[in-house]
C-alpha positions as CSV (number, residue, x, y, z in Angstrom):
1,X,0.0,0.0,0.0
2,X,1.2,3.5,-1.0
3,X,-0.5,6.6,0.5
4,X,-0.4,10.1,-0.5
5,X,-0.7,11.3,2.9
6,X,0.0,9.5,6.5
7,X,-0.8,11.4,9.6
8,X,0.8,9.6,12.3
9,X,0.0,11.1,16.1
10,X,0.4,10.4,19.7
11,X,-2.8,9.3,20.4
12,X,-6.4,8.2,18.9
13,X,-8.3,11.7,18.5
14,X,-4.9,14.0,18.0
15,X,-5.4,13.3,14.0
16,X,-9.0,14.5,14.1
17,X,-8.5,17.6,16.7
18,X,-5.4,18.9,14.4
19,X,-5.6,17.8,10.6
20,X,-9.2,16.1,10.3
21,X,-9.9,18.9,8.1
22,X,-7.1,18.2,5.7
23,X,-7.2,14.4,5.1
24,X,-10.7,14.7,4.4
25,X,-9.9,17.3,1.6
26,X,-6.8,14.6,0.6
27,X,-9.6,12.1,0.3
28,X,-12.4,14.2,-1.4
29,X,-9.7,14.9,-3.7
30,X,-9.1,11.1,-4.6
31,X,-5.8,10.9,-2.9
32,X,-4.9,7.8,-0.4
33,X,-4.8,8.8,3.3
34,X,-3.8,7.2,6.7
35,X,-3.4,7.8,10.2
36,X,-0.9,5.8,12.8
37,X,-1.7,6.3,16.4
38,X,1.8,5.6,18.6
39,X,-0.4,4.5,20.9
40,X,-4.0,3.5,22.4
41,X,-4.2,6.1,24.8
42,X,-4.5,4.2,27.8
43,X,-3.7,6.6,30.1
44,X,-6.3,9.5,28.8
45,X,-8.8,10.0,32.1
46,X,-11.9,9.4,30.2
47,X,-13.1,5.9,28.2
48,X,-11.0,3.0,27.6
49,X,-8.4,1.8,25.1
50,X,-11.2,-0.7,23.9
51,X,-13.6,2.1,23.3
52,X,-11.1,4.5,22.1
53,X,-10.7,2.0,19.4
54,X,-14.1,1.7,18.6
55,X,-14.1,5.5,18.2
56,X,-11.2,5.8,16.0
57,X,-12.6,2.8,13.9
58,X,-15.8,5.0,13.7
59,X,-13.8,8.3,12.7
60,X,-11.6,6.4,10.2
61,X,-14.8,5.8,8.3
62,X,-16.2,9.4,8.3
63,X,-12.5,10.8,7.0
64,X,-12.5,8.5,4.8
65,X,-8.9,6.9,5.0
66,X,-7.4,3.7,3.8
67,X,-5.8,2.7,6.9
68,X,-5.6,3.2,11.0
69,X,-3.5,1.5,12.7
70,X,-2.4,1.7,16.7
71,X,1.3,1.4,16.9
72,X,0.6,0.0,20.3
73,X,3.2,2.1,21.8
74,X,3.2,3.6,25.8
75,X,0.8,6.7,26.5
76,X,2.4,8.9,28.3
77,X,5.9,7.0,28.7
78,X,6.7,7.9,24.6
79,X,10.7,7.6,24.5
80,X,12.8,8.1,21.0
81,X,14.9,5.3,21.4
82,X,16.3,2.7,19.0
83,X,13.2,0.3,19.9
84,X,10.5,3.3,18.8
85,X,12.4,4.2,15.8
86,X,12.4,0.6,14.5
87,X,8.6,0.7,14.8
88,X,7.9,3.6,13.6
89,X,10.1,2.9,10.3
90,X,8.4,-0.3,9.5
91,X,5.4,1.3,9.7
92,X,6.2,4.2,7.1
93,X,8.0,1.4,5.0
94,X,4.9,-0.5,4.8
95,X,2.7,2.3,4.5
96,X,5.4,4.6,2.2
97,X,3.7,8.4,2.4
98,X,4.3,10.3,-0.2
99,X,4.0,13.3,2.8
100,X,3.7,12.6,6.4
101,X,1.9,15.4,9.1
102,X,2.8,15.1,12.8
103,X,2.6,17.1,15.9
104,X,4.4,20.7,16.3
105,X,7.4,20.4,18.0
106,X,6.4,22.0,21.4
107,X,3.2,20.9,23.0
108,X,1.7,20.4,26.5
109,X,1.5,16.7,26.6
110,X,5.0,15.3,26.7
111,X,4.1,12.6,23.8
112,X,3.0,15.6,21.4
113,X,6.4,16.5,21.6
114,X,8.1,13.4,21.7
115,X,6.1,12.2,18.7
116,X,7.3,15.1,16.4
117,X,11.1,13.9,17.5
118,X,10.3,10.4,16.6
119,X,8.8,10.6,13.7
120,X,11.2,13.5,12.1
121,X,14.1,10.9,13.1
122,X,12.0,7.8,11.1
123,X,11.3,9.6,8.5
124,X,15.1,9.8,7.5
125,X,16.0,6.7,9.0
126,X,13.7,4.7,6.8
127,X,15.5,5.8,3.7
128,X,18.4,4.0,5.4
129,X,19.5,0.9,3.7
130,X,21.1,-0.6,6.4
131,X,18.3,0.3,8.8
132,X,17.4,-2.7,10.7
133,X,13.5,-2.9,10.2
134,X,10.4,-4.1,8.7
135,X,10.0,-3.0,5.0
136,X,11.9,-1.7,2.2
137,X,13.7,1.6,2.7
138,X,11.4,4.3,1.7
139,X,12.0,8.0,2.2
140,X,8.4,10.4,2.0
141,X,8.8,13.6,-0.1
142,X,7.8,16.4,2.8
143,X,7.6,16.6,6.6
144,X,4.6,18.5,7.6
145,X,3.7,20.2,11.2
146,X,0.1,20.5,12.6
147,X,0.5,23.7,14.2
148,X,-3.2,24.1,15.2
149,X,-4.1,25.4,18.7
150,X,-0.1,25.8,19.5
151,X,1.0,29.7,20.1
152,X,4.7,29.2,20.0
153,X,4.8,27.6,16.5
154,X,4.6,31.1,15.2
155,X,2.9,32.1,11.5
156,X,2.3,28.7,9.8
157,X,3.7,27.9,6.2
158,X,0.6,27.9,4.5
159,X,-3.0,27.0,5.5
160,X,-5.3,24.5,4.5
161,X,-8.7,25.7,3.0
162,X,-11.2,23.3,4.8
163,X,-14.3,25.3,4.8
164,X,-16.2,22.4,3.0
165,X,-14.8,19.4,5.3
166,X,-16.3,21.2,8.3
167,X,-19.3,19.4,8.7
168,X,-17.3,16.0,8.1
169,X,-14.8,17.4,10.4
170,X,-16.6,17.9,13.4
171,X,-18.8,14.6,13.1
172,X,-15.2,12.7,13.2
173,X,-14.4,14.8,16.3
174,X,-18.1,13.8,18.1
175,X,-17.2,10.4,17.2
176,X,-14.6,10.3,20.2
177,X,-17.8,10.7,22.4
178,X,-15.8,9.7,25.5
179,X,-13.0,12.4,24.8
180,X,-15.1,15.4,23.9
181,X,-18.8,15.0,25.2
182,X,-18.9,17.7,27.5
183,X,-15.2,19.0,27.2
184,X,-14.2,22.3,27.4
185,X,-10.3,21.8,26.4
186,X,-8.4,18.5,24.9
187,X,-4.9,18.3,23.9
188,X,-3.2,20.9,22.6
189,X,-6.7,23.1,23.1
190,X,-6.3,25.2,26.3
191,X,-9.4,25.6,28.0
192,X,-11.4,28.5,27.2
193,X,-13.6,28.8,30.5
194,X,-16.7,27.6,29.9
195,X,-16.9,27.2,26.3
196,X,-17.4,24.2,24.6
197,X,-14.4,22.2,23.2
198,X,-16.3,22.5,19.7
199,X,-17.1,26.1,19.6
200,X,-13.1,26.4,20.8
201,X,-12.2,24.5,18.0
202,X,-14.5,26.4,15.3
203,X,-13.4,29.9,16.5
204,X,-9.6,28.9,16.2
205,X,-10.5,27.3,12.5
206,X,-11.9,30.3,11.1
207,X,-9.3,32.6,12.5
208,X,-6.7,30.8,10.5
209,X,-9.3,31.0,7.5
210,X,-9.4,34.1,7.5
211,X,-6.0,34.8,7.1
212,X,-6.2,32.9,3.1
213,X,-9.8,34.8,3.0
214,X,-12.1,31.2,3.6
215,X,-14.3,30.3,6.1
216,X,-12.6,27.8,7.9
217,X,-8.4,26.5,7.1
218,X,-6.1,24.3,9.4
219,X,-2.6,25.8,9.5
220,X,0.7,23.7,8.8
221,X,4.4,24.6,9.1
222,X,7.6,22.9,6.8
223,X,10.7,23.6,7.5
224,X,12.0,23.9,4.5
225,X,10.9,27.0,1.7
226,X,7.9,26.3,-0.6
227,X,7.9,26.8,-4.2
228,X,5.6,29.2,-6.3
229,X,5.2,28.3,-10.1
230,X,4.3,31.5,-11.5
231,X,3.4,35.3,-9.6
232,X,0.3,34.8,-11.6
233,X,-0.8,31.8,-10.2
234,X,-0.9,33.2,-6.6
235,X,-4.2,32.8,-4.9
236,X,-5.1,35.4,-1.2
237,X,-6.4,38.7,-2.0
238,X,-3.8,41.6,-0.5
239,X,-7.0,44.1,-0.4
């Protein structure tokens, strides 16, 4: 199997709270899309790995990917070490993204940030020959950050346009009933007193819409410069 896109996150929901948006635009567009979960998120205060499961399972279908898979990896006790690399490269080799989006680099949970290490470190190492793991060696095109909801990861690269995935979107989200039903922050979402998880979530959406002039966009950083074709092809009205 060889996907266009592979979001691979800490834990089951991170996918939906940060890029749900975007891989159901990858989809919609005819492109093949995944999501790895490190791991089951055992250690989450609400619901149980079981149902967890049964709620990805549920969201998989509504984005529309080819694949979920649960790494199977430790909540909360994430470590980039040789025996998490070697997972995490046979996955990509068996998987083989064209692009891969993870976490930001910072983040309040300690996995978030851990994740974004490992995965930055597979994604070179599976192009390794003599890496010893599962799979071919297989290198993706383009590392891509979810900055969504994080502060510190400064203006993103370019924004996502997702304003017709919304509805999709937040029915994914709902699907992780035992995460969100009631919740007024999750992961990287800081509480916003009393308000809702999903009104938090819309009202950070369509800020970073409006900045490309949509309704709605999810924001991404690379760390490497993007490429414009032509001045005349440039899209965002300056007026």
């Amino acid at each position: 199997m060889s996907l266009d896109v592979l979001a691979i996150m800490a834990h089951p929901d991170d996918a939906e709270l940060l890029c749900g948006g975007t891989l159901l635009k990858s989809a919609d567009a005819g492109e093949r899309t995944g999501v790895v979960d490190l791991t089951a998120g055992e250690m989450g205060s609400a619901g149980t790995p079981e149902l967890r499961a049964q709620e990805a399972a549920r969201s998989a279908e509504i984005l529309g990917l080819g694949v979920r898979r649960c790494a199977g990896l430790p909540d909360s006790r994430l470590e980039n070490d040789e025996a998490t690399r070697r997972t995490v490269v046979s996955l990509i080799r068996e998987f083989r993204p064209r692009v891969v989006i993870t976490h930001w680099k910072v983040g309040r949970h300690r996995d978030h940030r851990l994740c974004a290490e490992i995965v930055r470190d597979a994604c070179f190492l599976t192009g390794l020959k003599k890496f010893e793991a599962e799979g071919a060696p297989f290198r993706p095109e383009k590392l891509v950050y979810a900055t969504a909801f994080r502060e510190d990861a400064g203006p993103p690269s370019f924004v996502v346009d997702v304003t017709a995935q919304m509805e999709r979107r937040r029915s994914a989200m709902q699907a992780f009933h035992s995460q969100f039903d009631g919740a007024v922050q999750a992961g990287e979402v800081f509480p916003g007193g009393d308000r809702p998880l999903p009104e938090q979530v819309d009202a950070h959406l369509a800020h970073y819409g409006s900045l490309i002039r949509a309704a709605y966009g999810e924001p991404f950083r690379v760390d490497e410069m993007l490429e414009v074709d032509t001045l005349g092809q440039l899209g965002v009205s300056a007026f």
